[in-house]
N, C-alpha and C positions, 0 to 999 in steps of 0.2 A: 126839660131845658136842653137847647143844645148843646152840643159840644164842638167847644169854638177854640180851645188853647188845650194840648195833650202833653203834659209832663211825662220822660223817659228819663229811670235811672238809672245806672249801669254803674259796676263795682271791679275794681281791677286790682284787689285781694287779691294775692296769689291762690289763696286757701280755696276761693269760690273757683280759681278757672281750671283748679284742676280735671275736674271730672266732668266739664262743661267748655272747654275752652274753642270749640270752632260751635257752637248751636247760639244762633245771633235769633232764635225764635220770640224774645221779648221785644228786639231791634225792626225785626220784620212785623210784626204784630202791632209796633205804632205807630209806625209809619204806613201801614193798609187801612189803622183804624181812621189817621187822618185823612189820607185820599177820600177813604167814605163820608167823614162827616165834613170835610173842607174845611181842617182845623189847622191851628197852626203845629206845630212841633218845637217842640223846648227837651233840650239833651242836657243834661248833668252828667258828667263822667268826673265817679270819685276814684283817683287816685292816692288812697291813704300811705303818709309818709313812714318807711320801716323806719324803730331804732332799735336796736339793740339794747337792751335793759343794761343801763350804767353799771359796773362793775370798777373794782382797780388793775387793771390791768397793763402787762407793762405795755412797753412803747411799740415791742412787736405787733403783741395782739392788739394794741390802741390802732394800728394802721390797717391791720386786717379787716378790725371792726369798719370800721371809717370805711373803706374800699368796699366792704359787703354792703354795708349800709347804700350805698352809692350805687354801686352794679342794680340795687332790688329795686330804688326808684324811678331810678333811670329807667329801666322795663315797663314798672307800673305807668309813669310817664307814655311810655313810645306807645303801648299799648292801648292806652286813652284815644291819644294823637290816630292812629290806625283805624279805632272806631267809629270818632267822628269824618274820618276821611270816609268810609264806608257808608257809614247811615248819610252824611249829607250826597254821597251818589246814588242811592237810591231813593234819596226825598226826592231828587230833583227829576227821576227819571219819573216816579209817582206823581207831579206837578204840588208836589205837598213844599211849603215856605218851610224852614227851620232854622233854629238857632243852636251853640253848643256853648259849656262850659266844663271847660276842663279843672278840678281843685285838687291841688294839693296839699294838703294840710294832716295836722295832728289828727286821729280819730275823733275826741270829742267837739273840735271844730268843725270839722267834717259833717260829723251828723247834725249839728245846727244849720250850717250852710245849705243841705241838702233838703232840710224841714222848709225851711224857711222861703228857698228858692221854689220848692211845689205848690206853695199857698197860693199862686195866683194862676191857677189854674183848675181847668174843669174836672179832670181828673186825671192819676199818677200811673204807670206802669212799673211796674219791675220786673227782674226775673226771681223764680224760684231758686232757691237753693235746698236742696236735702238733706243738708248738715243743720243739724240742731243747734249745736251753738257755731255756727260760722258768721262774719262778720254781716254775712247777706239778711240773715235772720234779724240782727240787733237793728237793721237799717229797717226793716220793713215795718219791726217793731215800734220804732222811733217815727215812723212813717204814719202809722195806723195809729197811734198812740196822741201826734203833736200838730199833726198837719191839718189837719179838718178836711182833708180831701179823702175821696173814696180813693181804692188803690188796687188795680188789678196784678195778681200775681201771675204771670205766666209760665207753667214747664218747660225746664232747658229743650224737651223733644218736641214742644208743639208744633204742629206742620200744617195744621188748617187755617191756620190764621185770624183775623178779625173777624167770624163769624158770628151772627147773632142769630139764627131760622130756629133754634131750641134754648131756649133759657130755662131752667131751674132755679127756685128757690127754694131753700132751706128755710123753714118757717119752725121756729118753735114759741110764738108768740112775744117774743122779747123785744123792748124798745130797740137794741140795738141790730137783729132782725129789720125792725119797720123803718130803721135810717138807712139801713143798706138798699130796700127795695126804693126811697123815695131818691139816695142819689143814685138809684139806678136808671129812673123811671126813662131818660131818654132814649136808653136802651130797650126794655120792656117795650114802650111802643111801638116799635118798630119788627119785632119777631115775631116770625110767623107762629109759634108757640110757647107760650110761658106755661109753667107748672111748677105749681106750690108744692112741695115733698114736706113731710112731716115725718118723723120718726118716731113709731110708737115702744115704749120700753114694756113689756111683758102686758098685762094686764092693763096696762094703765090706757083711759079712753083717748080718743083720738082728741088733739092738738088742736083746739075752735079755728079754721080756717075761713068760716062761711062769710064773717065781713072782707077777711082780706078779698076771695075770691071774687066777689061783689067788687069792690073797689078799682081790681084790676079789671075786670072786663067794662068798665066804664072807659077806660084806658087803651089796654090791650087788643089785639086780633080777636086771639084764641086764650083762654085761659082754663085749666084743670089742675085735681087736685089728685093728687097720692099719697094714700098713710098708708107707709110700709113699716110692716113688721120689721123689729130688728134680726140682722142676719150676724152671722161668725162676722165678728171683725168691731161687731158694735157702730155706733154710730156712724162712724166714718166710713165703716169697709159698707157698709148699707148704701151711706149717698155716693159711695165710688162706686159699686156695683150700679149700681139705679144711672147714673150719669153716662157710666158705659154702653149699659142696655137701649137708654135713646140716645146716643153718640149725640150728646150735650155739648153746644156751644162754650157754654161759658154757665157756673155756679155763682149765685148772689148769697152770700151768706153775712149775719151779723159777726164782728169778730171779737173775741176772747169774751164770752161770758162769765168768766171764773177770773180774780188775777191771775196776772201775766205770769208770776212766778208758781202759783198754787199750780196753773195748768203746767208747767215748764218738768215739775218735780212727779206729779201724779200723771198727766198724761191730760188732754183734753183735744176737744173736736179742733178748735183754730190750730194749735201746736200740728196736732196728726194730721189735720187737710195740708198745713204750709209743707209738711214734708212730702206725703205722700200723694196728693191730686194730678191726676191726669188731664183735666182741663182747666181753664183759666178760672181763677176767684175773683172775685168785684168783694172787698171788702170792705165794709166801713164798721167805724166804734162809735 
C-alpha cells in the first residue's frame, strides 16, 4: 500500500530534550520520507502541561509555585511553536504539504489526543528516547499499544535519513512479527535488499523461515535469510551487531512479545531495542 498521509510526533518534556535537545533526526526523517513517497505530513507537537503536586503551602511558596509552573510551560509552549516553525520551513523547501498541532494539555489527555489524532494515517514516526521510564517511552507505548498504526522509531543521532536499499527483518515466527512485515510491505518493495534474520538460542533449530522467504520474493527485489547464532549481548546485542555489519536501513520488528510490564521489570528484546538501536524500527503489535 502506499503511503499517502505520514504522522510525526514530537515531545517537549523537558526530561526527553535534555540529552537530545538540537538532533531534529525524527524531524528530518519525515519530512524526506514524504518528499519520497509524496505524502502529506501531519505534526503533533505535545506540549504536556507542568504542575506541581498539590501541597499546603503558604502563600510564599503558593506564588513560587504558580510562577514555576508558568515559566516551565511557557518554554514547553515556545518550544513547540519553534518546531513547527522549523519543520514547516523545511517541508516547504522539500515541496512536501504539511499540517501541525500544537496540544496543551494534562498527560492523560494528552496521550488520547495523540492516539487518536495518528489513526488516520498510514504510518507514525517518533523519536527514540533512551530513558526507560521517560515520558517519550509511555507515548510510544501508548502509541504501539492503541493506535493500530505501525510506528517508526528513530535515534536522536540518525544522520542517513529515509533510506530504505537494506531492510532487515526480525523473524521469530510470531503473529506480531507477520503484522509488522505486512504494514511494512510498501516499504519491503521497494528495497534493494530485504533479509529475514532469525536468532538462534544455543541448540535450538533454526526458526522455519522458508514460507516467509517464499512470500517475500513474490514481493520483494532481493530477499535472504540469516540464522545467526546468539552473540554476548543476547538477542538484541546480536540484531545490533548484524544491523551494523550490513549498515541497515531501517529494522521491521514485531513489538512487545512478552507484557509490557513482564518485559519492562525482566528485560526483553522491544524494551532493549527502544533503548539501545542504532537504526530506525518500523514497529507494529
Amino acid at each position: 500500500m502506499p503511503i499517502k498521509t505520514v504522522w510525526l510526533g514530537l515531545n517537549f518534556e523537558d526530561a526527553a530534550l535534555n540529552h537530545t535537545e538540537e538532533s531534529y533526526a525524527s524531524e528530518n526523517y519525515a519530512v524526506e520520507l514524504c518528499a519520497r513517497e509524496q505524502a502529506h505530513l501531519s505534526v503533533f507537537l505535545a506540549a504536556p502541561i507542568f504542575k506541581i503536586p498539590s501541597v499546603i503551602p503558604g502563600a510564599g511558596l503558593l506564588s513560587v509555585a504558580n510562577a514555576t509552573e508558568n515559566e516551565v510551560n511557557a518554554d514547553r509552549r515556545a518550544r513547540a511553536e519553534e518546531a513547527s516553525k522549523r519543520i514547516a520551513g523545511a517541508a516547504k523547501s522539500a515541496g512536501v504539504s504539511a499540517e501541525f498541532f500544537i496540544s496543551q494539555e494534562s498527560y492523560p489527555h494528552l496521550r488520547q489526543s495523540l492516539v487518536t489524532s495518528a489513526r488516520p494515517s498510514d504510518i507514525t514516526i517518533l523519536s527514540r528516547s533512551g530513558y526507560y521510564l521517560s515520558l517519550d517511552r509511555t507515548m510510544i507505548e501508548a502509541m504501539l499499544f492503541t493506535s493500530g498504526r505501525p510506528i517508526v522509531i528513530v535515534p536522536p543521532d540518525w544522520t542517513r535519513g529515509a533510506r530504505f536499499e537494506t531492510i532487515l527483518i526480525a523473524w521469530d515466527g510470531s503473529g506480531k512479527a507477520a503484522r509488522a512485515i505486512g504494514d511494512s510491505m510498501g516499504l519491503l518493495t521497494r528495497a534493494g535488499q530485504v533479509e529475514i534474520v532469525c536468532v538462534l538460542h544455543g541448540a535450538t533449530k533454526s526458526i522455519s523461515s522458508t514460507g516467509l522467504a517464499a512470500h517475500l520474493s513474490r514481493h520483494c527485489k532481493k530477499v535472504s535469510v540469516a540464522d545467526l547464532p546468539m552473540q554476548h549481548g543476547g538477542i538484541t546485542g546480536t540484531l545490533r551487531a548484524h544491523a551494523a555489519m550490513t549498515r541497515a536501513d531501517l529494522m521491521v520488528m514485531g513489538g512487545y512479545a512478552h507484557p509490557r510490564m513482564l518485559e519492562i521489570v525482566l528485560g526483553g528484546v522491544t524494551s532493549d531495542m527502544l533503548a539501545e538501536a542504532e537504526l530506525p524500527l518500523l514497529l507494529s503489535h
